[in-house]
N, CA, C and O atoms as CSV, one atom per row, in Angstrom:
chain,resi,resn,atom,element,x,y,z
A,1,UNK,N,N,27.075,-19.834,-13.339
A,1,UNK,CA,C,26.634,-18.621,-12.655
A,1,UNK,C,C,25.124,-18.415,-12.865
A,1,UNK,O,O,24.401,-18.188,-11.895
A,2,UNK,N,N,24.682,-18.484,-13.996
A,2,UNK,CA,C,22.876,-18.373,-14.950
A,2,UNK,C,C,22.250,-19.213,-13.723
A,2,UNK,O,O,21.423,-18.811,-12.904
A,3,UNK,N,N,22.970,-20.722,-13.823
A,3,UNK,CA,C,22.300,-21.302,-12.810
A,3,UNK,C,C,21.888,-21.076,-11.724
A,3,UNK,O,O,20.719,-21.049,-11.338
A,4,UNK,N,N,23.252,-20.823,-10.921
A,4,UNK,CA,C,23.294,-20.462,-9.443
A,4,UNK,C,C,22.110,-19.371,-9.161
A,4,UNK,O,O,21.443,-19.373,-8.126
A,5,UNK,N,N,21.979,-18.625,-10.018
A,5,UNK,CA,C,20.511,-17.389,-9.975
A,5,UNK,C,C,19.369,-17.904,-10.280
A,5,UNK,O,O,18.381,-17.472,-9.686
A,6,UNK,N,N,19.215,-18.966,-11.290
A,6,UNK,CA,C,17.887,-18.932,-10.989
A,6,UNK,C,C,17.555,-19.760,-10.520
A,6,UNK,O,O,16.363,-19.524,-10.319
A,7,UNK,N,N,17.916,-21.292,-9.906
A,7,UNK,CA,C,17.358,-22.301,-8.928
A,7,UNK,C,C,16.882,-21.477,-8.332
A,7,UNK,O,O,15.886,-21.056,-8.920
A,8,UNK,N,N,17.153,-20.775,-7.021
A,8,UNK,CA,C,16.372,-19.963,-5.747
A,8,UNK,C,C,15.347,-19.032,-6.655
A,8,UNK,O,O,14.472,-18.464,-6.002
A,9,UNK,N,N,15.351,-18.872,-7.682
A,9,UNK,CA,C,13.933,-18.336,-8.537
A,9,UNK,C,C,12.928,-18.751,-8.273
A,9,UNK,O,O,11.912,-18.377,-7.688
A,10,UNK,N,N,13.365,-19.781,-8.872
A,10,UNK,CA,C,12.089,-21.270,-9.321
A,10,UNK,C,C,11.892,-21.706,-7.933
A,10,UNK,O,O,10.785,-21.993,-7.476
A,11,UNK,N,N,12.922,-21.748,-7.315
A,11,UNK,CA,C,12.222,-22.944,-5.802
A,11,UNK,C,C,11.006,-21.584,-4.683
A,11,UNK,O,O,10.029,-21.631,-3.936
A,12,UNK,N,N,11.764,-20.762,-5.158
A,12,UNK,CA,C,10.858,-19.409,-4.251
A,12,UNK,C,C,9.412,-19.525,-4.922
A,12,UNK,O,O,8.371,-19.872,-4.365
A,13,UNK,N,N,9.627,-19.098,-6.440
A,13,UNK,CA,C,8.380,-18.927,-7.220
A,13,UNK,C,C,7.282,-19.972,-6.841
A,13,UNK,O,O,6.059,-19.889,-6.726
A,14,UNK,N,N,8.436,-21.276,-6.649
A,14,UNK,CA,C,6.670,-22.656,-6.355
A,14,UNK,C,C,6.158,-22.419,-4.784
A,14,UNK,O,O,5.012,-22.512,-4.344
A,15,UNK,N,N,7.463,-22.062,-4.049
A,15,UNK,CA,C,6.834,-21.796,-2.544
A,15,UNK,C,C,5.830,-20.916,-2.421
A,15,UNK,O,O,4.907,-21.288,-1.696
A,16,UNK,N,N,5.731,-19.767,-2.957
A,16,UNK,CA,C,5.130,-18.697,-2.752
A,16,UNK,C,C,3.627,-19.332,-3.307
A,16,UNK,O,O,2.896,-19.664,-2.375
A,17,UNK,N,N,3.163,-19.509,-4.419
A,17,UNK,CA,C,2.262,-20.029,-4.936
A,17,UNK,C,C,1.267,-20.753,-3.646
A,17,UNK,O,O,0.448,-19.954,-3.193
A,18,UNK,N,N,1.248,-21.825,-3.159
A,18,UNK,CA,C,0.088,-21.880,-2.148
A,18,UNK,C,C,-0.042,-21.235,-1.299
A,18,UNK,O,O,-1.240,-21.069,-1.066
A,19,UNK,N,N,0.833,-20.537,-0.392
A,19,UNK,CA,C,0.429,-19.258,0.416
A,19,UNK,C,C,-0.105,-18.084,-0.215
A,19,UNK,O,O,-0.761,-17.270,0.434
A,20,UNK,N,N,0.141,-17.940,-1.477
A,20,UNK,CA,C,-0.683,-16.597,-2.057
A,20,UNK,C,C,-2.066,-16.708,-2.771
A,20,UNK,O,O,-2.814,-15.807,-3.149
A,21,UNK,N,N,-2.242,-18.496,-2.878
A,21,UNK,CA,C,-3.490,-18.943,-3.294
A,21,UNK,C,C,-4.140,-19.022,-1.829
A,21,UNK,O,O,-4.861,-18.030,-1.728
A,22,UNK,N,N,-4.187,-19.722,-0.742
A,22,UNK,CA,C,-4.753,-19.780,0.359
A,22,UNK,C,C,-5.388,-18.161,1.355
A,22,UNK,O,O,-6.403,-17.920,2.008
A,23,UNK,N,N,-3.678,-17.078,0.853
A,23,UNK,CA,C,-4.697,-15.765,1.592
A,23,UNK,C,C,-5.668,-15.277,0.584
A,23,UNK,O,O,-6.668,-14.741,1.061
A,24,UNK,N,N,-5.603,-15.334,-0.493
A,24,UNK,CA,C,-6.802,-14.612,-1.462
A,24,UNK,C,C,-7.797,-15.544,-1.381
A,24,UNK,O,O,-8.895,-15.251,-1.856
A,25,UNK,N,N,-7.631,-16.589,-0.881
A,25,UNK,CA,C,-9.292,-17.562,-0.785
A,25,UNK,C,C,-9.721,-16.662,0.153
A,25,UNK,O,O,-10.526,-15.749,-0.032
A,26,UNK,N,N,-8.842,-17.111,1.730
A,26,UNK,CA,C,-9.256,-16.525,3.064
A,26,UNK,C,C,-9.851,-15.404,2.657
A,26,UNK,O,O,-10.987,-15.322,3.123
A,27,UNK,N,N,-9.524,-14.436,1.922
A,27,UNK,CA,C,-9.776,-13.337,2.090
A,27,UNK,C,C,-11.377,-12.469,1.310
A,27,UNK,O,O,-11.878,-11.350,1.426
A,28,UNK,N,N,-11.695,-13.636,0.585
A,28,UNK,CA,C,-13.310,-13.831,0.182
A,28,UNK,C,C,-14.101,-14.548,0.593
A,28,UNK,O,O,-13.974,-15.695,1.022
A,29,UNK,N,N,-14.925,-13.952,0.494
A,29,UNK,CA,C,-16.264,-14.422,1.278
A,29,UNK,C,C,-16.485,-16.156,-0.016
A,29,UNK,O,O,-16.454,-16.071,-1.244
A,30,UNK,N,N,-16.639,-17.195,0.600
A,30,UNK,CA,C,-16.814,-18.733,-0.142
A,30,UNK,C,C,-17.549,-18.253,-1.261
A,30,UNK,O,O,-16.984,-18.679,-2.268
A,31,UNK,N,N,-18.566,-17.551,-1.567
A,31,UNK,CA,C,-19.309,-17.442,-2.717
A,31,UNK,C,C,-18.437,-17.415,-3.974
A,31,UNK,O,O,-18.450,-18.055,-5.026
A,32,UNK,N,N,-17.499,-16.210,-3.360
A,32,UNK,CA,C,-16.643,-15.463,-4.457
A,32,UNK,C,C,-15.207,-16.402,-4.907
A,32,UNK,O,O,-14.392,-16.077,-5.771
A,33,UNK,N,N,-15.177,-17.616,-4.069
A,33,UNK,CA,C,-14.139,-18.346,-4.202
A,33,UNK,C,C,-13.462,-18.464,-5.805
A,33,UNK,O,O,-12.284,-18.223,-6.068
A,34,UNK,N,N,-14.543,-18.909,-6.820
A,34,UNK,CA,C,-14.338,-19.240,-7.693
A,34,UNK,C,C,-13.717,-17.833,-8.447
A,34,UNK,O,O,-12.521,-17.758,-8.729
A,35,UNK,N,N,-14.720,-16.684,-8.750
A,35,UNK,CA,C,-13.709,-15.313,-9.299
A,35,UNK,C,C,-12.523,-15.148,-8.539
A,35,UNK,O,O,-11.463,-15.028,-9.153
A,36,UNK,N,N,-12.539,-15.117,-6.965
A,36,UNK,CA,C,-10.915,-14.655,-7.091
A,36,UNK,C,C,-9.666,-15.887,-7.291
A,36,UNK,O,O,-8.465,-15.696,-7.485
A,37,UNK,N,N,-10.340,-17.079,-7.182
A,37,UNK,CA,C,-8.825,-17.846,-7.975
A,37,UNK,C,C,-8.823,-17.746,-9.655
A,37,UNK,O,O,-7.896,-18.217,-10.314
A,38,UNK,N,N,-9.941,-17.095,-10.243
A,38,UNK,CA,C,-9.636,-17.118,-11.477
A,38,UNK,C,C,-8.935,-15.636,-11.656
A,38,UNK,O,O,-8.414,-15.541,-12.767
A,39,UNK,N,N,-8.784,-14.406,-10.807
A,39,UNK,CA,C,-8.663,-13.410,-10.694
A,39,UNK,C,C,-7.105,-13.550,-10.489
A,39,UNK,O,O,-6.379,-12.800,-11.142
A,40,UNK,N,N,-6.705,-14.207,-9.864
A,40,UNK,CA,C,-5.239,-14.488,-9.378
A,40,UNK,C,C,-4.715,-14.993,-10.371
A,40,UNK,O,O,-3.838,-14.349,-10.945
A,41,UNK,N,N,-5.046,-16.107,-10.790
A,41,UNK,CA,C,-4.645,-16.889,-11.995
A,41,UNK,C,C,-4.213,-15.898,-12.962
A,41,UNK,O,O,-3.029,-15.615,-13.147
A,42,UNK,N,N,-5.405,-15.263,-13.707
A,42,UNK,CA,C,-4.872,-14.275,-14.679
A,42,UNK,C,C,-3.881,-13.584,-14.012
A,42,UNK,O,O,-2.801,-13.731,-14.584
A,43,UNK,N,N,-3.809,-12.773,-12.862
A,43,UNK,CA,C,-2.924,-11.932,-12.749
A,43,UNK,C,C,-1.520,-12.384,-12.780
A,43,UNK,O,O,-0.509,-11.783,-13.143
A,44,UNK,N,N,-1.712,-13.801,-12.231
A,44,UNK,CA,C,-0.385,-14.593,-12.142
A,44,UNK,C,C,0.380,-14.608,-13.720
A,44,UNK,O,O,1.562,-14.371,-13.968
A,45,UNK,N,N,-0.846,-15.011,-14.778
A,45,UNK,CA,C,-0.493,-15.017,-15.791
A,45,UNK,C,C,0.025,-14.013,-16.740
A,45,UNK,O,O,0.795,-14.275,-17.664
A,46,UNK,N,N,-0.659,-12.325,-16.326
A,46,UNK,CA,C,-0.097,-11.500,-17.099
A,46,UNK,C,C,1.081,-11.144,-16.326
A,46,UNK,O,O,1.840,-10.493,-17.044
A,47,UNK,N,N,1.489,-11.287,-15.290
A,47,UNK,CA,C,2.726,-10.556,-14.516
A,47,UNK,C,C,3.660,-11.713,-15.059
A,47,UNK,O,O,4.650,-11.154,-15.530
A,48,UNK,N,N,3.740,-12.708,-15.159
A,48,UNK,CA,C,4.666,-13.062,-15.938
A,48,UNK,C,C,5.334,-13.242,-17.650
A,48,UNK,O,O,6.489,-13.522,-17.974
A,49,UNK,N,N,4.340,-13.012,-18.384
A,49,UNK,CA,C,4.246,-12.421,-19.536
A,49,UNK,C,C,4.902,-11.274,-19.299
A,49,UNK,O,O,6.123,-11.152,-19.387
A,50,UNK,N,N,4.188,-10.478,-19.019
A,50,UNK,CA,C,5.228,-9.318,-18.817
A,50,UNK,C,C,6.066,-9.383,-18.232
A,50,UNK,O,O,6.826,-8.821,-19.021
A,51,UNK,N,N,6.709,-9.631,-17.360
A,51,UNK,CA,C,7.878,-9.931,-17.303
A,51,UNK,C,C,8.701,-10.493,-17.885
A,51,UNK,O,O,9.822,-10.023,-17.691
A,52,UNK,N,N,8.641,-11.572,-18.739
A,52,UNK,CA,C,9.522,-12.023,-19.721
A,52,UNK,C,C,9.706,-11.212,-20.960
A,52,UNK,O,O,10.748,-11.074,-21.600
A,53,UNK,N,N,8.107,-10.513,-21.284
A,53,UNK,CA,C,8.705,-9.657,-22.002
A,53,UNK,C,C,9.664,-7.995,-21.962
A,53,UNK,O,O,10.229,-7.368,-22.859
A,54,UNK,N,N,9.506,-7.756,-20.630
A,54,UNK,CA,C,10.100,-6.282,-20.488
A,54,UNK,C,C,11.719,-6.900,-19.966
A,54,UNK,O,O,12.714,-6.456,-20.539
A,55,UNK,N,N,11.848,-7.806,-18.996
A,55,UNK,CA,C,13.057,-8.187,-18.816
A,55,UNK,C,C,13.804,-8.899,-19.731
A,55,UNK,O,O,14.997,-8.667,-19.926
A,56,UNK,N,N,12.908,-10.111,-20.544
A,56,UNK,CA,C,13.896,-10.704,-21.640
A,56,UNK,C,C,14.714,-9.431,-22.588
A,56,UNK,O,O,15.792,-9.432,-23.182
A,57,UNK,N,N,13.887,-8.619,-22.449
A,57,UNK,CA,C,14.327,-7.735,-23.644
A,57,UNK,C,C,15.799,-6.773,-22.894
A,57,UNK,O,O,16.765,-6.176,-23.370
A,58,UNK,N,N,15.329,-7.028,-21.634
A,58,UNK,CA,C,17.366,-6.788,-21.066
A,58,UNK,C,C,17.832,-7.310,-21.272
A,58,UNK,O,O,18.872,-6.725,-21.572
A,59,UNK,N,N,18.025,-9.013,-21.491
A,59,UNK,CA,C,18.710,-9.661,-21.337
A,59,UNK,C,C,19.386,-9.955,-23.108
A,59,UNK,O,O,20.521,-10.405,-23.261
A,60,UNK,N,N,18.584,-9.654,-24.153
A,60,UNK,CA,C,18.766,-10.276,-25.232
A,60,UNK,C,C,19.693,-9.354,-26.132
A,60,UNK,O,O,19.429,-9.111,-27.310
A,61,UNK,N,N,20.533,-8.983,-25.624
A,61,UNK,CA,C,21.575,-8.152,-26.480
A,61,UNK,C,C,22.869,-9.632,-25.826
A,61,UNK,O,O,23.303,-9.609,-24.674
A,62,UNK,N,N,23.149,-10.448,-26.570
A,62,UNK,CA,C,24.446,-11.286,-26.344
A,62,UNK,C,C,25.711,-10.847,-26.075
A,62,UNK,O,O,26.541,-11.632,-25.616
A,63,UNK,N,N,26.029,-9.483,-26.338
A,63,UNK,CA,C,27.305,-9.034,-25.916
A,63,UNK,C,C,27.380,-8.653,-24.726
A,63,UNK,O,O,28.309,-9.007,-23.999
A,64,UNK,N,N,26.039,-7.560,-24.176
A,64,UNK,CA,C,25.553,-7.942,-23.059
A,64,UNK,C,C,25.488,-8.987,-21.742
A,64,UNK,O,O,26.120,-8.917,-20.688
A,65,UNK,N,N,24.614,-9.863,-22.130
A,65,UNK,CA,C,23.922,-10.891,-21.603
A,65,UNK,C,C,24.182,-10.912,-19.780
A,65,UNK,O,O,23.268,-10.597,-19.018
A,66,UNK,N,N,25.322,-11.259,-19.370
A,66,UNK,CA,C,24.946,-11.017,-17.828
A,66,UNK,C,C,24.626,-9.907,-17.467
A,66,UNK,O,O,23.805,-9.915,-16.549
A,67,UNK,N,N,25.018,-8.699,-17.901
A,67,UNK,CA,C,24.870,-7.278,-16.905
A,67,UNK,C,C,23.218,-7.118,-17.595
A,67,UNK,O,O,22.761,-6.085,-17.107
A,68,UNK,N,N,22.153,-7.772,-18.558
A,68,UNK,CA,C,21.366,-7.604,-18.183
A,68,UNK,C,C,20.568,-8.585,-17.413
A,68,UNK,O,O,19.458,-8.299,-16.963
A,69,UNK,N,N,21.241,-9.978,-17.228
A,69,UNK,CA,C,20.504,-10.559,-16.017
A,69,UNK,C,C,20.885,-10.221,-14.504
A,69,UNK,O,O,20.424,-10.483,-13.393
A,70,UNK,N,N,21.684,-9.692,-14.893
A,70,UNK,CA,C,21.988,-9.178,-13.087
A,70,UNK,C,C,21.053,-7.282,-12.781
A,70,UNK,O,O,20.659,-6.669,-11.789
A,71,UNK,N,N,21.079,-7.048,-14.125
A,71,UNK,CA,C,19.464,-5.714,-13.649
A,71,UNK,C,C,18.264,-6.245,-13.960
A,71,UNK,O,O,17.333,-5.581,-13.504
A,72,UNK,N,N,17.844,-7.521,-14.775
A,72,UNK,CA,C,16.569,-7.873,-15.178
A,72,UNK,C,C,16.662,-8.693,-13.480
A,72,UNK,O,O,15.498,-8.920,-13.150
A,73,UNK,N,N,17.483,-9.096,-12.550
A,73,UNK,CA,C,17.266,-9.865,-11.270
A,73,UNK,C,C,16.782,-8.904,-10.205
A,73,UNK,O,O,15.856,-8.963,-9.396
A,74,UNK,N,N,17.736,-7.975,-10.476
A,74,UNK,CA,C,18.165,-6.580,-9.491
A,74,UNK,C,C,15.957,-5.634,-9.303
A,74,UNK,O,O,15.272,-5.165,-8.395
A,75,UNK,N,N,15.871,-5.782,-10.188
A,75,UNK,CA,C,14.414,-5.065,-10.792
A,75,UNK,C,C,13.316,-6.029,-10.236
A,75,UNK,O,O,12.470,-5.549,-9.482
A,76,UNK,N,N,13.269,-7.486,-10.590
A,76,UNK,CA,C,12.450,-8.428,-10.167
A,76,UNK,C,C,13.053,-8.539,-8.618
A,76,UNK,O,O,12.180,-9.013,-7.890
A,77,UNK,N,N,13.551,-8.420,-8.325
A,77,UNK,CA,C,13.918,-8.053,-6.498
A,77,UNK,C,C,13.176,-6.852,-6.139
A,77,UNK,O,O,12.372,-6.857,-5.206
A,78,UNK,N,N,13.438,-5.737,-6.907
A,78,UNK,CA,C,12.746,-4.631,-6.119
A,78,UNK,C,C,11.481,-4.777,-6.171
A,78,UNK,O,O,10.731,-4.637,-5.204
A,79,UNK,N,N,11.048,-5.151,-7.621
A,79,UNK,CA,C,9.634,-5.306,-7.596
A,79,UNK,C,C,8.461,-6.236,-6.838
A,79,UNK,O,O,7.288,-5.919,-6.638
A,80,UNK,N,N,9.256,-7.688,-6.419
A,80,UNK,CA,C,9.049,-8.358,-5.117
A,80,UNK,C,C,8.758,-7.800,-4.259
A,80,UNK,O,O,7.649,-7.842,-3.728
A,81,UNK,N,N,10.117,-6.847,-3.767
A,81,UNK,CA,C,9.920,-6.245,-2.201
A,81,UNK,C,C,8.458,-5.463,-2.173
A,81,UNK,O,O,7.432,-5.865,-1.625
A,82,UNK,N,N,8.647,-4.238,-2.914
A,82,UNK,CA,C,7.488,-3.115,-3.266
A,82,UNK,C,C,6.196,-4.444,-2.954
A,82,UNK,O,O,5.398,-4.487,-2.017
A,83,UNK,N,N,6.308,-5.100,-3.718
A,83,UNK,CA,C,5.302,-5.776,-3.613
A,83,UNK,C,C,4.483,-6.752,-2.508
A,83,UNK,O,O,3.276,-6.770,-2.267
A,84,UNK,N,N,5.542,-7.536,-1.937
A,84,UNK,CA,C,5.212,-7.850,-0.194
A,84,UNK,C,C,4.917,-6.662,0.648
A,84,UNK,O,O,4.026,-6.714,1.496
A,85,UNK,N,N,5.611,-5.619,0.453
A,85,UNK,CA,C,5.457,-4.382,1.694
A,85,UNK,C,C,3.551,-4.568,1.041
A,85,UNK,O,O,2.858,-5.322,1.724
A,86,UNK,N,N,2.937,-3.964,-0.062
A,86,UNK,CA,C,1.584,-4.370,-0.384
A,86,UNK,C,C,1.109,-4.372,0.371
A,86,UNK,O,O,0.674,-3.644,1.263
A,87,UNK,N,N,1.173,-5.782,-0.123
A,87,UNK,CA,C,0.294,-7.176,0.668
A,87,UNK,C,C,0.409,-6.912,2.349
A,87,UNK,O,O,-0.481,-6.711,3.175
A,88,UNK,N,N,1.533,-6.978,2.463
A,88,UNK,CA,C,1.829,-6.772,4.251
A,88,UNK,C,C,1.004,-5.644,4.849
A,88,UNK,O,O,0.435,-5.933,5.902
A,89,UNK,N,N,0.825,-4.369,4.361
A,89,UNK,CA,C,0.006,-3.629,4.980
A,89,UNK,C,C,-1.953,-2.989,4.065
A,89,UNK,O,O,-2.763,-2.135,4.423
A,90,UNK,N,N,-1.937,-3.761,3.115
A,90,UNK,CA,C,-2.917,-3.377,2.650
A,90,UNK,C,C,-4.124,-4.704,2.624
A,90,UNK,O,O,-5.315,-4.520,2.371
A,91,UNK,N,N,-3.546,-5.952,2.923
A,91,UNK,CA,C,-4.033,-6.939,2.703
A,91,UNK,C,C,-5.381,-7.237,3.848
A,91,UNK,O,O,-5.415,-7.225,5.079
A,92,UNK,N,N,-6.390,-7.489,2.838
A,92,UNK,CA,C,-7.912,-7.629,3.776
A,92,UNK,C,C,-7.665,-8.397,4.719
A,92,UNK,O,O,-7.042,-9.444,4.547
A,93,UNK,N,N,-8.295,-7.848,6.342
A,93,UNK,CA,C,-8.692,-9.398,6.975
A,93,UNK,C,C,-7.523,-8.983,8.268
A,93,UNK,O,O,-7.763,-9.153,9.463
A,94,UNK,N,N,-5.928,-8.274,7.585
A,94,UNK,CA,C,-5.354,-7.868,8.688
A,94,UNK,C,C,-5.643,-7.080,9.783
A,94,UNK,O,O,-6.203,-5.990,9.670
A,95,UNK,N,N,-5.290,-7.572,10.866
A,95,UNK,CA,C,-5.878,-7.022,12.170
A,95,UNK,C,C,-5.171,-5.592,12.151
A,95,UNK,O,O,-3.984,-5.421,11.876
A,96,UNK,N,N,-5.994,-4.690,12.451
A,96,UNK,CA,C,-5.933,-3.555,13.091
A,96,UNK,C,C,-5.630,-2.782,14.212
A,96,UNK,O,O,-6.391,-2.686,15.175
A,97,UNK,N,N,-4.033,-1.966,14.082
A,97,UNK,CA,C,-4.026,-1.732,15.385
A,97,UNK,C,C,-4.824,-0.978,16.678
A,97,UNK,O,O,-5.229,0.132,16.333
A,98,UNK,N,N,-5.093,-1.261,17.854
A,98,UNK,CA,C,-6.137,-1.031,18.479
A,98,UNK,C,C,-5.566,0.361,19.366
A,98,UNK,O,O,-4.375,0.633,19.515
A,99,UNK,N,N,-6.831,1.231,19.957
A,99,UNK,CA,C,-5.725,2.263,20.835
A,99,UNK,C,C,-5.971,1.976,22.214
A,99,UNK,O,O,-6.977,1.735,22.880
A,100,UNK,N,N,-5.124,2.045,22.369
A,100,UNK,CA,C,-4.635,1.080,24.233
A,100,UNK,C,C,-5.137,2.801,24.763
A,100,UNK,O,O,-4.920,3.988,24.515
A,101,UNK,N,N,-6.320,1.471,26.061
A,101,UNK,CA,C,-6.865,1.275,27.231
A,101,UNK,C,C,-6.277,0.988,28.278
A,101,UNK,O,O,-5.301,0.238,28.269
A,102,UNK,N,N,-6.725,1.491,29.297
A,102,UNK,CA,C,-6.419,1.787,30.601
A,102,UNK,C,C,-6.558,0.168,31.215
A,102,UNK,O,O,-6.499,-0.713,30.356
A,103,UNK,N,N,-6.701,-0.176,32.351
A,103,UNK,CA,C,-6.637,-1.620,32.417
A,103,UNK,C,C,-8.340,-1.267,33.692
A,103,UNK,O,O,-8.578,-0.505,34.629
A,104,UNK,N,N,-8.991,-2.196,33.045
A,104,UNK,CA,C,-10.460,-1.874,33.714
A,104,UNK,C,C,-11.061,-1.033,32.950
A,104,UNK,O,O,-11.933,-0.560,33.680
A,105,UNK,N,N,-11.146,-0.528,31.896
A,105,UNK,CA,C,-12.136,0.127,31.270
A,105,UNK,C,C,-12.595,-1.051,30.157
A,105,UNK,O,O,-11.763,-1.851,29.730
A,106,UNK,N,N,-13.837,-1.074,29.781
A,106,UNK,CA,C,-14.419,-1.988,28.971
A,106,UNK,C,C,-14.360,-1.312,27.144
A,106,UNK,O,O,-14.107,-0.174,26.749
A,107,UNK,N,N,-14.671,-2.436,26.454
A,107,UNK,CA,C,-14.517,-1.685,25.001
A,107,UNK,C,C,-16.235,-1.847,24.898
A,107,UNK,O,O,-16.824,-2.771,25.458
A,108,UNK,N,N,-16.889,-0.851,24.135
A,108,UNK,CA,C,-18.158,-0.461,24.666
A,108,UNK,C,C,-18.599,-1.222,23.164
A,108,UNK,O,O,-19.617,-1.029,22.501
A,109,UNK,N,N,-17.582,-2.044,22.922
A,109,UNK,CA,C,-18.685,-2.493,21.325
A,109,UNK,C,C,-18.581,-4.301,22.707
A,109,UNK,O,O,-18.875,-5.345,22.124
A,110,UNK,N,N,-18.258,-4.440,24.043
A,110,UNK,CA,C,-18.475,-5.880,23.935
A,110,UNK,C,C,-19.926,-6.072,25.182
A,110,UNK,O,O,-20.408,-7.070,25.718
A,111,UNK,N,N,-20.271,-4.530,25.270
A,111,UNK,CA,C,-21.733,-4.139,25.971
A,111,UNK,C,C,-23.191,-5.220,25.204
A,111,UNK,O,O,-22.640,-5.013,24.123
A,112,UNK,N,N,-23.728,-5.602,25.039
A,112,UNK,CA,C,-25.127,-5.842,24.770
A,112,UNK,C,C,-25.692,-4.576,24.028
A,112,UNK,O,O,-25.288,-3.427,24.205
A,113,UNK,N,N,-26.394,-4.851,23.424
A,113,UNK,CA,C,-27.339,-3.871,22.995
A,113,UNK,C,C,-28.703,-3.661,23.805
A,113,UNK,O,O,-29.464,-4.614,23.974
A,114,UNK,N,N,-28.990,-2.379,24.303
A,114,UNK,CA,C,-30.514,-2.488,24.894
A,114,UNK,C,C,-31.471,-2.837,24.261
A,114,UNK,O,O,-32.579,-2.887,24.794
């Protein structure tokens, strides 16, 4: 059962990793390349620290043991979600919705400047 939960952990956890390294490049200007992969890195690094330590510590009562990996899973799910919604609407670079125009009116930023 231990198993069956955490393969799709681990295989998610490595997927996610180059798409979340590639938008935080995109999302700095090349100069800054180097701080924000070291910026990620750490963060990568304390969010899992902490996590092993606030969830192991559900899990480590042995009489216990599944009902706290099934809330130490239940928690790292919510905290995922919370966490894509984020990214999904706060994340630099995402396009902005525009307010709809009539059909024939021009957008006055694609004028020339006098």
């Amino acid at each position: 059962m231990l198993l069956t939960l955490l393969v799709p952990l681990g295989i998610g956890g490595g997927l996610a990793i180059p798409p979340l390294t590639s938008a935080m490049l995109e999302s700095v200007p090349g100069e800054r390349a180097g701080l924000a992969s070291g910026v990620l890195s750490a963060a990568r690094q304390f969010g899992g620290a902490l996590g092993v330590a606030l969830l192991g510590a559900l899990i480590a009562d042995s009489a216990h043991f599944m009902t706290g990996m099934w809330i130490s899973l239940i928690i790292g799910a919510a905290v995922l979600a919370a966490t894509t919604l984020g990214v999904a609407l706060f994340l630099p670079g995402r396009p902005k919705p525009t307010a709809h125009r009539p059909a024939g009116t021009a957008d006055h930023r694609s004028r020339p400047m006098p």
